[in-house]
C-alpha positions as CSV (number, residue, x, y, z in Angstrom):
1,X,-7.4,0.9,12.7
2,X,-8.0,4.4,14.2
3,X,-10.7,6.1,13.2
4,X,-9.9,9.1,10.7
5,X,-11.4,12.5,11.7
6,X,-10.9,14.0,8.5
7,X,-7.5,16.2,9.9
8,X,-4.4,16.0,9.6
9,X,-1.4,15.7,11.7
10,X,0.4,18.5,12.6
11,X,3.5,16.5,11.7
12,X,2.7,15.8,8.6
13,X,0.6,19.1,7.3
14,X,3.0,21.3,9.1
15,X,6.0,19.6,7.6
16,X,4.7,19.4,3.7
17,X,3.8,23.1,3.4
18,X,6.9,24.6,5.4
19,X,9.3,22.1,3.5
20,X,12.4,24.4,2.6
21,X,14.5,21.2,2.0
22,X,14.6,19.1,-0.7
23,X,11.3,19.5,-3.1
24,X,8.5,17.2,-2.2
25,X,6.2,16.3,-5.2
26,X,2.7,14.8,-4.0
27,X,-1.1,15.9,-5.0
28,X,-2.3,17.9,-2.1
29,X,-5.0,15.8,-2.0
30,X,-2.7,12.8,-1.1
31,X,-2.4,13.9,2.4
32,X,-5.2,13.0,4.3
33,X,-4.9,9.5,2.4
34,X,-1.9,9.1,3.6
35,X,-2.7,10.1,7.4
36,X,-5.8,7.6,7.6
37,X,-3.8,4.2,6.8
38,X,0.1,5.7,8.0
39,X,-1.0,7.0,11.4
40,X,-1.3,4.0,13.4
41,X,2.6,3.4,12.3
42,X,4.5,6.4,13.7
43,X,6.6,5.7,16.4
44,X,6.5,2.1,15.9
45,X,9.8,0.3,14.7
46,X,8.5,-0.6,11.0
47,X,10.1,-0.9,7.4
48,X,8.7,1.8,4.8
49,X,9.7,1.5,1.3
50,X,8.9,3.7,-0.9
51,X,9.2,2.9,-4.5
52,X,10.0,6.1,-6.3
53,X,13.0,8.6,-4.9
54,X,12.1,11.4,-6.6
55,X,14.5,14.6,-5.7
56,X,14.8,13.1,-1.7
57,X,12.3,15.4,0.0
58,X,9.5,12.6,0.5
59,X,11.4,10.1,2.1
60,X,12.8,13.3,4.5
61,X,9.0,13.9,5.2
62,X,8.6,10.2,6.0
63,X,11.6,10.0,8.1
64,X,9.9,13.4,10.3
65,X,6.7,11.8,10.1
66,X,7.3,8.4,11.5
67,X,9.7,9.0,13.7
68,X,13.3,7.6,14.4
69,X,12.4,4.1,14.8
70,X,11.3,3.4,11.3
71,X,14.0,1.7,8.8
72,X,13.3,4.3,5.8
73,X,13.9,2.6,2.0
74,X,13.6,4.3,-1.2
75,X,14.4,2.2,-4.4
76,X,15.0,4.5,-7.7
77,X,16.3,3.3,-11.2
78,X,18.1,6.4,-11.4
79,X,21.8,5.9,-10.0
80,X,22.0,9.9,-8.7
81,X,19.7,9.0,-6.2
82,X,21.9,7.7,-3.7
83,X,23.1,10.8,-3.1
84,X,19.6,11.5,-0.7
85,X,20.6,8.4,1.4
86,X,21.8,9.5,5.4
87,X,21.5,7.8,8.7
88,X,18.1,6.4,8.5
89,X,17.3,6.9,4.9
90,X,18.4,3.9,2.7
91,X,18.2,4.4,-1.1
92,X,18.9,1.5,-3.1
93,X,19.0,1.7,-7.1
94,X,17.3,-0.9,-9.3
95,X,14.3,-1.9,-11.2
96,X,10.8,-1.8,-9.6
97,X,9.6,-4.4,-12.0
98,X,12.3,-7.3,-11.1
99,X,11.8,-9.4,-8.6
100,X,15.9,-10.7,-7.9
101,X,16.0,-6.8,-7.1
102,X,13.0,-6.6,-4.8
103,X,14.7,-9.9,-2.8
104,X,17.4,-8.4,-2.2
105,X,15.2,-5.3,-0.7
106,X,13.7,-7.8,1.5
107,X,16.5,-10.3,2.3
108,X,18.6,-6.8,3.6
109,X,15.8,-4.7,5.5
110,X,13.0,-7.7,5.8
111,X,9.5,-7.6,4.8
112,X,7.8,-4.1,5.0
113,X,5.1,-3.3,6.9
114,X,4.3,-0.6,4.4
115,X,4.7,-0.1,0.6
116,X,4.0,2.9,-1.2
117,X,4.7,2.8,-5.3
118,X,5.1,5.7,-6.4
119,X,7.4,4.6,-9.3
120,X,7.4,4.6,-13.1
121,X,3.6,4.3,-12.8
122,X,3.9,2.0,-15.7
123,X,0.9,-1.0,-15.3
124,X,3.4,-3.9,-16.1
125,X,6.0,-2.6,-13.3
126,X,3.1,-1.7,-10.5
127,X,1.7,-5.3,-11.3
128,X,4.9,-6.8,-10.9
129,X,5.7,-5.1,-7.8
130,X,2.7,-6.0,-6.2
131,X,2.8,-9.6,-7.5
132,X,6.5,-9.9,-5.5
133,X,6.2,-7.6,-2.6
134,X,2.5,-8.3,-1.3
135,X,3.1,-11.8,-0.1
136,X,6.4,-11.3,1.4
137,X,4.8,-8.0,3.6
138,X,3.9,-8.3,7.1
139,X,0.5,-9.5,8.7
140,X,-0.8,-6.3,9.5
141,X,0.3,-4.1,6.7
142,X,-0.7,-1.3,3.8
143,X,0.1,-1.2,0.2
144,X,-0.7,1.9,-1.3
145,X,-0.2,2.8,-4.9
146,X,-0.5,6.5,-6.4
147,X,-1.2,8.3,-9.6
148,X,-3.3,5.5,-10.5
149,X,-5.2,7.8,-13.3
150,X,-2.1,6.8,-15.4
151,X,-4.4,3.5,-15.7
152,X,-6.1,5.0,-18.1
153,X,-3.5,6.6,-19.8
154,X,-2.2,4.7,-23.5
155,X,1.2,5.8,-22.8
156,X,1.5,4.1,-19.6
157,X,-0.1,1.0,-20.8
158,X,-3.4,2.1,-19.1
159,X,-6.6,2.5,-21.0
160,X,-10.0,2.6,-19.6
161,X,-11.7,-1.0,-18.8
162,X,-8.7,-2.1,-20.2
163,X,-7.5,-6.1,-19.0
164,X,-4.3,-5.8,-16.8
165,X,-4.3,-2.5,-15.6
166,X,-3.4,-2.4,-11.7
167,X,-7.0,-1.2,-11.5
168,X,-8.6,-3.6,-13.1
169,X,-6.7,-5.9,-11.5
170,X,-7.9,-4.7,-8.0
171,X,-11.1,-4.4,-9.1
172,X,-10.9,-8.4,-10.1
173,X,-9.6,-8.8,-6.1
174,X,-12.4,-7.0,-4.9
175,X,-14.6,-9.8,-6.7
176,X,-12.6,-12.3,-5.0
177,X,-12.8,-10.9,-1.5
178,X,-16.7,-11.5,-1.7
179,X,-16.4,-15.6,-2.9
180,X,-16.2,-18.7,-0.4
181,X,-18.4,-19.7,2.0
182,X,-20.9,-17.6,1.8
183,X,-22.1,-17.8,-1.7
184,X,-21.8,-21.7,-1.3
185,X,-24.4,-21.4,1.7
186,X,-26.5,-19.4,-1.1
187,X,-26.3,-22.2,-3.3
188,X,-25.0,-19.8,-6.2
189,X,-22.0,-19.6,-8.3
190,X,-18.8,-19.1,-6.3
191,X,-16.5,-16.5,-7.1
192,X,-12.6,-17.9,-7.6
193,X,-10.2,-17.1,-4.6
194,X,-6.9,-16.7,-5.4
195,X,-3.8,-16.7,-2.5
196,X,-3.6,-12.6,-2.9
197,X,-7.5,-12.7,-1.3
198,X,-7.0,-14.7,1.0
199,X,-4.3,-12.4,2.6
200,X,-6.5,-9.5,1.9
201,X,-8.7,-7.3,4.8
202,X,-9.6,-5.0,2.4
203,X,-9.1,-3.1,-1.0
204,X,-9.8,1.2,-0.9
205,X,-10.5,3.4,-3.9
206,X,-9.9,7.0,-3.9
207,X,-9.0,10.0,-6.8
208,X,-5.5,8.2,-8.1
209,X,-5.0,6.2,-5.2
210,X,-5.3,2.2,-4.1
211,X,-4.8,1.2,-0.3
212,X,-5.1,-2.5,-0.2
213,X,-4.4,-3.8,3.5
214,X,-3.0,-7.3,4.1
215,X,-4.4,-9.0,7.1
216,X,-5.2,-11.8,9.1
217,X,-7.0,-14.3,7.8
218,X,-10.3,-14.2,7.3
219,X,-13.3,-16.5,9.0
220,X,-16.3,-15.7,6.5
221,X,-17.8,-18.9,7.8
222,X,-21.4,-18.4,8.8
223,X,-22.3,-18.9,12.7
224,X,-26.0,-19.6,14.0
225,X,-26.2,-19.7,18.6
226,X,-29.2,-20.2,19.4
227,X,-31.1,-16.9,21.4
228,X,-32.3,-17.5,25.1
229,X,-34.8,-15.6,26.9
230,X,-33.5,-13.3,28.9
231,X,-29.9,-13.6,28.1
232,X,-27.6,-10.4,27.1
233,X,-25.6,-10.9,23.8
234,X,-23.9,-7.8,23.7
């Protein structure tokens, strides 16, 4: 992944604060979150979906931002929405938490390389979402989830250290991504592994946001060559 410098693109700065389209609702603080994992992306023929339509200006923004090659997909339960579709915008209205709707998102645009949920924000939908849409991503791919502070909201079925919240549930898969191997060469108690750490790189936590990023999988087999005098090893 390239290394973030901590600035932003002049694409994606420039185009947020001089917006005089459609309104565009993100936390600046969102921004540079979004630069570090989407950046390697632009210009690359990808599928975004963005879970969430909101009033049409984000998924303008993404559409400037990663260029003409990327297939652009907004899902909404709101039916007024499809009024923001246009050439490479896609909006498509249904219910973030049921999965015969999410397979027809990926039977008719194919898996997405990126997913970013900013939907009803409600900890059964995000979880089911996840649940369906991880797995059927690509290899090499981001899942990000915002205004995750409404995981410790009641309304939102969120409360703090509460079982079953989206963070909680992360927090259970960063556990995961440290079992295997390597605590059976310990001789210690192994951690369970379940199929959605397996296909896991890494989990990221930052003010009301979760990147996880799907990858490869993952050797964590322990390797011992033996040293020889003289010889170079990197």
């Amino acid at each position: 992944m390239t290394p973030f410098s901590g600035r932003l693109s002049v694409a994606l700065q420039e185009y947020f604060w001089t917006n005089k389209g459609r309104p565009i609702n993100k936390w600046v603080r969102y921004l540079p979150i979004y630069e570090r994992y989407f950046a390697p992306f632009r210009n690359r023929r990808i599928v975004f979906l963005e879970i969430g339509t909101g009033q049409g200006g984000s998924s303008q923004m993404w559409k400037h931002y990663f260029g003409p090659a990327a297939d652009i997909v907004t899902i909404d339960i709101r039916p007024e929405c499809a009024a923001f579709a246009d050439e490479q915008v896609s909006v498509r209205t249904g219910d973030q938490s049921d999965p015969a709707f999410l397979k027809s998102i990926v039977d008719e645009f194919g898996a997405p390389d990126i997913v970013l949920d900013d939907g009803s924000h409600v900890m059964e939908h995000v979880n089911a979402t996840f649940r369906f849409l991880y797995p059927q991503m690509m290899r090499d791919a981001i899942y990000m989830v915002e205004d995750m502070h409404t995981a410790y909201w009641p309304n939102w079925n969120g409360g703090l250290r509460k079982p079953g919240t989206f963070i909680e549930e992360m927090k259970n898969l960063v556990d995961e991504l440290h079992g295997g191997p390597l605590n059976e060469t310990q001789n210690v108690h192994d951690v369970p592994v379940s199929e959605i750490s397996k296909l896991t790189r890494a989990v990221h936590f930052y003010p009301s946001i979760v990147v996880v990023e799907k990858g490869a999988f993952v050797n964590k087999e322990a390797f011992s060559i033996p040293f020889v005098e003289g010889q170079t090893i990197w």
